[in-house]
C-alpha positions in Angstrom: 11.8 7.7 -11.6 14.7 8.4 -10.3 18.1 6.0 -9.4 21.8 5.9 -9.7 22.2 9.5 -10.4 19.8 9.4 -13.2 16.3 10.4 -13.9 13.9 8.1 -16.5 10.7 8.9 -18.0 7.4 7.2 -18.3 8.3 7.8 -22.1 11.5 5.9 -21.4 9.8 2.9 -19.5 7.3 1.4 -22.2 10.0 1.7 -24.9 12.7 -0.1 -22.7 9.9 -2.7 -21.3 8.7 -2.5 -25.2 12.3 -3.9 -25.9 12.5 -6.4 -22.9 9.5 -8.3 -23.5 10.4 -8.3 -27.6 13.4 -9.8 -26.6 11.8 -12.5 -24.3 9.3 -13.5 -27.2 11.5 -14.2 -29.7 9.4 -15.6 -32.9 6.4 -16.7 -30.0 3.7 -13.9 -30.1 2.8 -14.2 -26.6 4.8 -16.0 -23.8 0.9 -17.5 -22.4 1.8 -17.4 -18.7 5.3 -19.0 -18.6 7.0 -17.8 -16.0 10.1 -15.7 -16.1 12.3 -15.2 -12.7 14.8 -12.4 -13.2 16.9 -11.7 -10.1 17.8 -7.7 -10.6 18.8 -4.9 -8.2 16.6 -2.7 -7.8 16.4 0.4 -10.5 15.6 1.4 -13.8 16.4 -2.5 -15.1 14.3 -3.7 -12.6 11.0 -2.0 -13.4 11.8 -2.6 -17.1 12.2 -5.8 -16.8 9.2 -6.5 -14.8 7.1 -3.8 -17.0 8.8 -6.5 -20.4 7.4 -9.7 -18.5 4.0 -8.7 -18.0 3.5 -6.6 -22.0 5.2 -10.3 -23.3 1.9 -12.0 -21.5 4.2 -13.6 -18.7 4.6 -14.4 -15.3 6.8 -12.0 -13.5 9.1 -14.4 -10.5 11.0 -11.6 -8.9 13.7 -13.5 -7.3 14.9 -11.8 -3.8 18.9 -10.7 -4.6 19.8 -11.3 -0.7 18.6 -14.6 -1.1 21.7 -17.5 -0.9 22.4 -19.8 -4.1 20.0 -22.7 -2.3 17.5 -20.4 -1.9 17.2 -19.0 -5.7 17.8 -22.7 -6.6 14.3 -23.9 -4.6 12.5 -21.2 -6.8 13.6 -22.6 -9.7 12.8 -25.8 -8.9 9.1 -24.8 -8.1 8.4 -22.0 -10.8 10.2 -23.8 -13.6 10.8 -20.8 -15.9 11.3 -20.5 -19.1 13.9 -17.6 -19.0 16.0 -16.1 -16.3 17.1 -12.8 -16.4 20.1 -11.6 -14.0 22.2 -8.6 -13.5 25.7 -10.1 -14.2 27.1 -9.1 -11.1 25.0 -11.8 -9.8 25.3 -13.7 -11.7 27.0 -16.5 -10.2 24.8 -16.7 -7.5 22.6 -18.7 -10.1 24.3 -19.9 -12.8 25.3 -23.0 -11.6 21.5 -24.0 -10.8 20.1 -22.3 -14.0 22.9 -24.5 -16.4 21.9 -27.8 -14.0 18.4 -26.8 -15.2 19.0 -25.9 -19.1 18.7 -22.7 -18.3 19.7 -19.5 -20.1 20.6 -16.5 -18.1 20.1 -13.1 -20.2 21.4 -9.9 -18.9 19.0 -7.4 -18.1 20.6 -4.7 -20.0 20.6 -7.0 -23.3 16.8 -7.1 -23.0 16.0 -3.6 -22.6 17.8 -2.4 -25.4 16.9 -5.3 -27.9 15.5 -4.3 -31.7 15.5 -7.7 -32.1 11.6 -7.5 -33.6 10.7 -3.6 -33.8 7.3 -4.4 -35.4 4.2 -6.2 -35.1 1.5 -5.6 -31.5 2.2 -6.9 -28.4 -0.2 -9.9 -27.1 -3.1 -8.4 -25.8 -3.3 -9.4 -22.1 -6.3 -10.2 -20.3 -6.8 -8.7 -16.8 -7.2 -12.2 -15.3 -4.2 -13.6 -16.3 -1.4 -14.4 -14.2 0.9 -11.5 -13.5 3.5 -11.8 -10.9 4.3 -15.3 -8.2 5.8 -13.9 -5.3 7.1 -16.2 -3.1 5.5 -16.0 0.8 8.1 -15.2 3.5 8.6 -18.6 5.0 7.9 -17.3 8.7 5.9 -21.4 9.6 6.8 -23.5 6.3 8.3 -23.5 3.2 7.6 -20.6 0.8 4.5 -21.1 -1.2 4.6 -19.4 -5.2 1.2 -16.8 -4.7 -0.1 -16.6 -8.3 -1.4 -12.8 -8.4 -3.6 -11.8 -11.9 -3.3 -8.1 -13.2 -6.8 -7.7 -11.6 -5.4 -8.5 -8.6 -2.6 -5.7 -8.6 -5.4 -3.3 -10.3 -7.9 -3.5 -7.6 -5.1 -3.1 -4.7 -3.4 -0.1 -6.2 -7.1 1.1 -6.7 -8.2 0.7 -3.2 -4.2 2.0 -1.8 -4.8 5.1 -4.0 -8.1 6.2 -2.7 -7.6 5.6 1.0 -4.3 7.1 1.1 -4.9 9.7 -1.1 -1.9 9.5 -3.6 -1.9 12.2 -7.0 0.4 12.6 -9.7 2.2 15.6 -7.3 3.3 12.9 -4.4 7.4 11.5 -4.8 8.1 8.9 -2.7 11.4 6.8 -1.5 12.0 3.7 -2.4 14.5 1.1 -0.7 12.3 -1.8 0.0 12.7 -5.4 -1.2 11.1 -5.9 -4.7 10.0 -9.4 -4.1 7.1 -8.6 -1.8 4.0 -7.0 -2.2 5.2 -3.9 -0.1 8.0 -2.8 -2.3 6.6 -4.0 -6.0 2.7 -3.1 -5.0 2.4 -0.1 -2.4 5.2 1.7 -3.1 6.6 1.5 -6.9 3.3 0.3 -8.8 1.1 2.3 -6.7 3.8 5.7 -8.0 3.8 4.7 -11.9 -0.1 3.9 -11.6 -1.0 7.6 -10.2 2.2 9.2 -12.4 4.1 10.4 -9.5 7.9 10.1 -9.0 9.5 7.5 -7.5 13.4 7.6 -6.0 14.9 4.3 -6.2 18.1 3.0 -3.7 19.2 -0.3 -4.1 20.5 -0.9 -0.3 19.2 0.5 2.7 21.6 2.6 4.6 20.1 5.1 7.3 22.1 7.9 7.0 21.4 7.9 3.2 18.0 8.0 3.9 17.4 11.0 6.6 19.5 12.8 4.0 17.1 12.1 1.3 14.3 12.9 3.8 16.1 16.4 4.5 15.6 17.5 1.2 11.9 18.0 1.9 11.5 16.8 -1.8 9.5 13.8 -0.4 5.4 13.3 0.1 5.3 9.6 1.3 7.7 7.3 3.1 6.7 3.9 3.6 8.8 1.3 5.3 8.9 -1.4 7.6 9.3 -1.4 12.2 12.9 -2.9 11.9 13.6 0.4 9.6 12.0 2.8 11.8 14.1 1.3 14.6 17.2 1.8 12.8 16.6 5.3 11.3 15.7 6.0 15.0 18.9 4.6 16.3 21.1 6.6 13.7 19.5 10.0 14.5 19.8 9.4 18.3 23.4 9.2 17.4 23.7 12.2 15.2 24.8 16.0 16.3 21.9 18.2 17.7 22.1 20.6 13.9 21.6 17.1 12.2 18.6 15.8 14.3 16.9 19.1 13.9 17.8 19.1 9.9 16.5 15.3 9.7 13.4 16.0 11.9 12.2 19.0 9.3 12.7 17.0 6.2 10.8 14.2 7.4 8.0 16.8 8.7 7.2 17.8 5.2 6.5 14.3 3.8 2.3 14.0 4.0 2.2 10.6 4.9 4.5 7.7 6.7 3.6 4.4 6.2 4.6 1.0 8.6 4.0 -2.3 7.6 4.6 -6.1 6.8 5.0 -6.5 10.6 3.3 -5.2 13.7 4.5 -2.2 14.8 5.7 -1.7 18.4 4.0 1.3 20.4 7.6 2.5 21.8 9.0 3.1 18.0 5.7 5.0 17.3 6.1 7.2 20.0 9.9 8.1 19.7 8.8 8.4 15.9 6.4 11.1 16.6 8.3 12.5 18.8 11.2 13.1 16.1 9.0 13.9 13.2 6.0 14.9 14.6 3.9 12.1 12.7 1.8 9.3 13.8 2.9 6.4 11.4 0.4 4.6 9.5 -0.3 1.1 10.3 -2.1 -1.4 7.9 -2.4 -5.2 7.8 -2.1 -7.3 4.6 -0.4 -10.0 3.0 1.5 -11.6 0.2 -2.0 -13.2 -0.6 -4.0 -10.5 0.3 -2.2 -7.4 -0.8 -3.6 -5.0 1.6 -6.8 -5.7 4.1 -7.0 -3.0 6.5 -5.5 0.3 7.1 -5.9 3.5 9.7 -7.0 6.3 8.1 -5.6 8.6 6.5 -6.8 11.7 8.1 -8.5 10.7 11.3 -7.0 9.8 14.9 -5.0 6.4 14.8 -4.3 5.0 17.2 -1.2 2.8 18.6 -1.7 -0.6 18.5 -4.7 -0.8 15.8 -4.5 -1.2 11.8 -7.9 0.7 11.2 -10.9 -1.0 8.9 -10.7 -2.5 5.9 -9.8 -0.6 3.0 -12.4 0.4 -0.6 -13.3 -2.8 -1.4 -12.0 -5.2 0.2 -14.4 -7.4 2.3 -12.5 -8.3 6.5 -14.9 -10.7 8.9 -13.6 -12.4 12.0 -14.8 -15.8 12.8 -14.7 -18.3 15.5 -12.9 -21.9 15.6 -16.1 -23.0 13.8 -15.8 -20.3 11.3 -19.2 -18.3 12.5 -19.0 -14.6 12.4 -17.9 -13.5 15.9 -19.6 -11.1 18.4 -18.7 -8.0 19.1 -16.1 -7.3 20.8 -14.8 -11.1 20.3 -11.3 -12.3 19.0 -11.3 -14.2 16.0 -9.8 -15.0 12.6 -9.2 -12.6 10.0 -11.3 -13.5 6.8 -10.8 -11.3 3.8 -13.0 -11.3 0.1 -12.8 -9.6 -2.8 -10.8 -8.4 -6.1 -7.2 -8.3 -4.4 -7.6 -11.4 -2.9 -4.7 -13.9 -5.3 -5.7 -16.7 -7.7 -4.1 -19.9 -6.2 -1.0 -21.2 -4.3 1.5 -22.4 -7.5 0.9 -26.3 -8.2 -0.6 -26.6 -4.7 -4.4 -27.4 -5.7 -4.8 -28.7 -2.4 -3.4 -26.0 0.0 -5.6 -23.7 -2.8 -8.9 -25.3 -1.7 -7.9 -25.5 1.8 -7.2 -22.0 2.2 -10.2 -20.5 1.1 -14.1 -21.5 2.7 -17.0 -22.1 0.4 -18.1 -18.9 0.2 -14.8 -17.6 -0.7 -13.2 -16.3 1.8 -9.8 -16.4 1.8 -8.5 -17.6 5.8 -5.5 -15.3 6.9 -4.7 -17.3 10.1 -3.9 -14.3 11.6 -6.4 -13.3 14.9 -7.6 -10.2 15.4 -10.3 -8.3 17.5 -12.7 -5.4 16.7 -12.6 -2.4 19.5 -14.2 1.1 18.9 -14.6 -0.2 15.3 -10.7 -0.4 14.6 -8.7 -4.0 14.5 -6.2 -4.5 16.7 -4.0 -7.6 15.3 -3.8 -10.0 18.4 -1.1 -12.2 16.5 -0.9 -15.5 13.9 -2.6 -18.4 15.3 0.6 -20.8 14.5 3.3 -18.8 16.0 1.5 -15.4 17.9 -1.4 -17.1 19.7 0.1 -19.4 22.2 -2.0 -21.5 24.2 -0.4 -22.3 27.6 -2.1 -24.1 31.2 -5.2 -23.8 29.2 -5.2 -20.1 28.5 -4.8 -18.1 25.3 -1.7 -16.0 24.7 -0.8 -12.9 22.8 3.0 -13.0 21.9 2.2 -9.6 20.3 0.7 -8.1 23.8 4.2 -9.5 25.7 6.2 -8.4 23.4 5.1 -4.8 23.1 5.9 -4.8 27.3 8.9 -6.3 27.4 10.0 -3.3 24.6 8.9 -0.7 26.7 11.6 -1.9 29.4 13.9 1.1 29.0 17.1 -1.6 28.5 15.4 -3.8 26.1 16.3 -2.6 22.6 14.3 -5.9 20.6 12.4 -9.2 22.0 10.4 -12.1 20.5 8.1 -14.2 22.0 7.0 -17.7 21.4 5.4 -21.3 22.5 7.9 -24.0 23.2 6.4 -27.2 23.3 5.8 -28.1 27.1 4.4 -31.7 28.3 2.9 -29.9 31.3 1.6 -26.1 30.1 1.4 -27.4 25.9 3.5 -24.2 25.1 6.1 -22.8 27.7 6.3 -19.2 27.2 9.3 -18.0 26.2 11.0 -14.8 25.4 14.2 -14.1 23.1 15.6 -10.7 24.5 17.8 -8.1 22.4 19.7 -5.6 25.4 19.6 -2.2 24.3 22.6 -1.5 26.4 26.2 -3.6 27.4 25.0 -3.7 30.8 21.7 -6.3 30.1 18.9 -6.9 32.2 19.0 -10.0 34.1 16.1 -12.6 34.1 15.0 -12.0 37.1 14.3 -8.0 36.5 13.0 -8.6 33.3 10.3 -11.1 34.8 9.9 -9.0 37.6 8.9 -5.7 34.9 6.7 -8.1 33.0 4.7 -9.4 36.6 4.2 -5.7 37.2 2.3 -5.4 33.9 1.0 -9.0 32.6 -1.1 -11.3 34.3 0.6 -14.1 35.9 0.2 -16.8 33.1 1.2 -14.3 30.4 4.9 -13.4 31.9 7.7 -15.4 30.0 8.8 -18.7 31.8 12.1 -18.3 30.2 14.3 -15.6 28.9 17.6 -15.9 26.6 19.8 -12.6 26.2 20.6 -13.1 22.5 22.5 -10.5 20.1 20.2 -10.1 17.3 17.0 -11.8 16.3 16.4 -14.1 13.6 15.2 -12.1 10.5 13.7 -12.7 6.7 14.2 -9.9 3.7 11.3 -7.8 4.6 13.0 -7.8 8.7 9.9 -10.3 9.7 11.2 -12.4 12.8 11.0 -15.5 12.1 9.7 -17.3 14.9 10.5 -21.0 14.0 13.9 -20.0 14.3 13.4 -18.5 17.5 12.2 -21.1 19.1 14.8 -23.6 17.6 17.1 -21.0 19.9 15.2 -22.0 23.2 16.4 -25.6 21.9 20.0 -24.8 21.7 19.9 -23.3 24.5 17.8 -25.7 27.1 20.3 -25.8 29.7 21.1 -21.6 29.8 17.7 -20.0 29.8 16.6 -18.8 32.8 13.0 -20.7 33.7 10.6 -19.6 36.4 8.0 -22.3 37.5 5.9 -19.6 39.2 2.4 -19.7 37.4 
């Protein structure tokens, strides 16, 4: 592992993870489950600390360090730890809510080099114990603690390291939030579990990472579509010698990864087009960990996330929850080993979100073509259902992007007494000079049936974003609301 400047050992990890979770025991032989949030940049203290939580027998509660003060204090609130371990730089983000709540914050580096207790065996930890809660993104509610056991992480790692074909030779860069299952799972447990290097930066920054890319030390690079859009805007700006020297480091990596949101068919293209490779697209969730993924050396194709992955168990059903057709849209279903252990102190919400048989139900809707999924969207916020008709925001979405002056767009329902959900779509102008309405509705008549096309569009400057760079459409639509008497409407059906 490499970050800030200095390389660490595997050596080095389980005797400063060997002190952190020492330190978090105290005189107790085995912290049994209690949960300990720690709110750390990203680095050597980071994975330490998280390595500590889980050899002391607790429940890791990565807290997310963009997160405001309100937003760390709702986690507390729900997880109820028993410790709290934060860098001291941010410290006073959380103090104030940890000392409301008896709360002790330790520093991270206090923990990692603790002797406190230098003998005696850790607790031995059962694989079905609770490992980790991360917190669920908050696109349609509140965010929900998803309990995940060490089997859990095990089999997903398993099933991430067979399909994509990771060995103790790969390195891969690392700049992802570590409070999702992207960062913490696919990209830095999925390194330490196969003994390859891993390249830690605690911020994104583009042109940091082409340089790093340049190198040609990398095998993998996984990120997210808001990143690819971003490193593809900063090499469109850069000298020709600097595209060409950015285009051959990237070429050398074996693998690019895209994920935790659907990926839009115009940054694949300009993607492969710059690097020469086709990005990988999978589907999962914080629930889930991963579902379904294209392969690793076949054909993928835009648009589709592949099959599901060694192990893992993917059906789609209908509104009465029968297995579909072929060829039919329906829900995403997903069984087996990765699947999480329950929502945190939500018993109900548990029970509600799995069927009988134990399937866990995604909400997301999907539909099976040539034997690859192609994600059609989440039923609360991606499957609109206007005059009567099922919607796709995903499907309007990718059109509107492929206007040549449209540089971002989001699509939802707005509640509509006459068509139940009004169209709508959120625009992000590529250029100075925006679109107007009427050319943007006129581009999308050209290429969507009638009752797809938007029936109003709103010219914004940026869309509404979580940590991972997940739109969040609530938001968006709350923008239709501000704006009811500026978007442009069209009645035509």
């Amino acid at each position: 592992m490499r970050t800030g400047g200095r390389a660490f050992s595997y050596q080095e990890l389980l005797d400063g993870s060997e002190a952190t979770a020492r330190h978090l025991l105290g005189r107790r032989i085995d912290l049994d489950g209690a949960r300990v949030c720690f709110l750390v940049d990203p680095g050597w203290e980071y994975v330490a600390t998280l390595w500590g939580v889980w050899r002391a027998g607790g429940m890791a509660v990565p807290l997310a360090v963009s997160h405001p003060p309100p937003e760390l204090a709702y986690v507390l609130d729900d997880a109820e730890p028993s410790h709290v371990v934060v860098d001291p730089a941010m410290g006073e983000r959380i103090a104030d809510a940890a000392a409301a709540r008896g709360l002790t914050l330790i520093a991270p580096g206090d923990a990692t080099s603790s002797r406190d207790d230098p003998g005696g065996e850790l607790p031995a930890v059962d694989p079905t114990r609770a490992a980790m809660m991360l917190y669920t993104s908050g696109t349609t509610g509140r965010p929900k603690g998803v309990v995940i056991s060490h089997a859990n992480i095990q089999a997903q790692v398993e099933a991430l390291s067979e399909a994509w074909g990771w060995s103790s030779d790969d390195r891969i860069l690392l700049h992802l939030p570590l409070h999702h299952v992207h960062g913490i799972v696919n990209v830095m447990t999925c390194a330490l579990w196969n003994g390859a290097a891993c390249d830690i930066l605690p911020r994104f920054d583009p042109a940091a990472v082409w340089e790093r890319l340049a190198t040609g030390e990398y095998t993998l690079y996984m990120a997210v579509p808001t990143v690819y859009r971003r490193l593809i805007e900063a090499w469109g700006e850069a000298d020709d010698q600097t595209k060409r020297r950015w285009s051959a480091g990237a070429r050398a990596c074996r693998l690019m990864v895209s994920g935790s949101a659907a990926l839009p068919v115009p940054t694949l293209e300009q993607w492969r087009d710059m690097t020469g490779h086709t990005l990988l697209e999978r589907y999962g969730m914080t629930e889930i960990g991963m579902a379904l993924s294209n392969p690793l050396h076949a054909e993928r194709r835009p648009g589709f996330v592949g099959g599901p992955l060694p192990g893992v168990q993917v059906r789609l059903v209908d509104e009465d929850e029968i297995p579909c057709e072929s060829g039919a849209p329906g829900q995403i279903q997903v069984r087996g080993p990765t699947v999480f252990k329950e929502y945190w102190r939500r018993p109900e919400e548990t029970r509600a979100a799995f069927t009988a048989e134990g399937w866990f139900r995604t909400g997301d809707q999907a539909v099976i073509e040539d034997g690859a999924y192609r994600i059609l969207g989440r039923r609360s916020v991606d499957i609109l259902k206007s005059g009567g008709e099922k919607i796709s925001a995903l499907e309007i979405e990718d059109v509107l992007r492929s206007h040549p002056d449209v540089k971002d767009c989001a699509v939802v329902g707005v509640p509509d007494a006459v068509w139940g959900d009004r169209v709508c779509a959120a625009v992000v102008p590529r250029t100075t000079d925006p679109p107007d309405a009427a050319e943007l509705r006129a581009f999308a008549k050209g290429r969507l049936a009638p009752y797809k096309v938007p029936k109003e569009f709103l010219l914004v400057d940026d869309l509404p974003r979580n940590a991972m760079g997940k739109v969040t459409k609530p938001a968006v639509r709350d923008l239709f609301a501000a704006d009811a008497g500026t978007a442009t409407t069209d009645e035509d059906r």
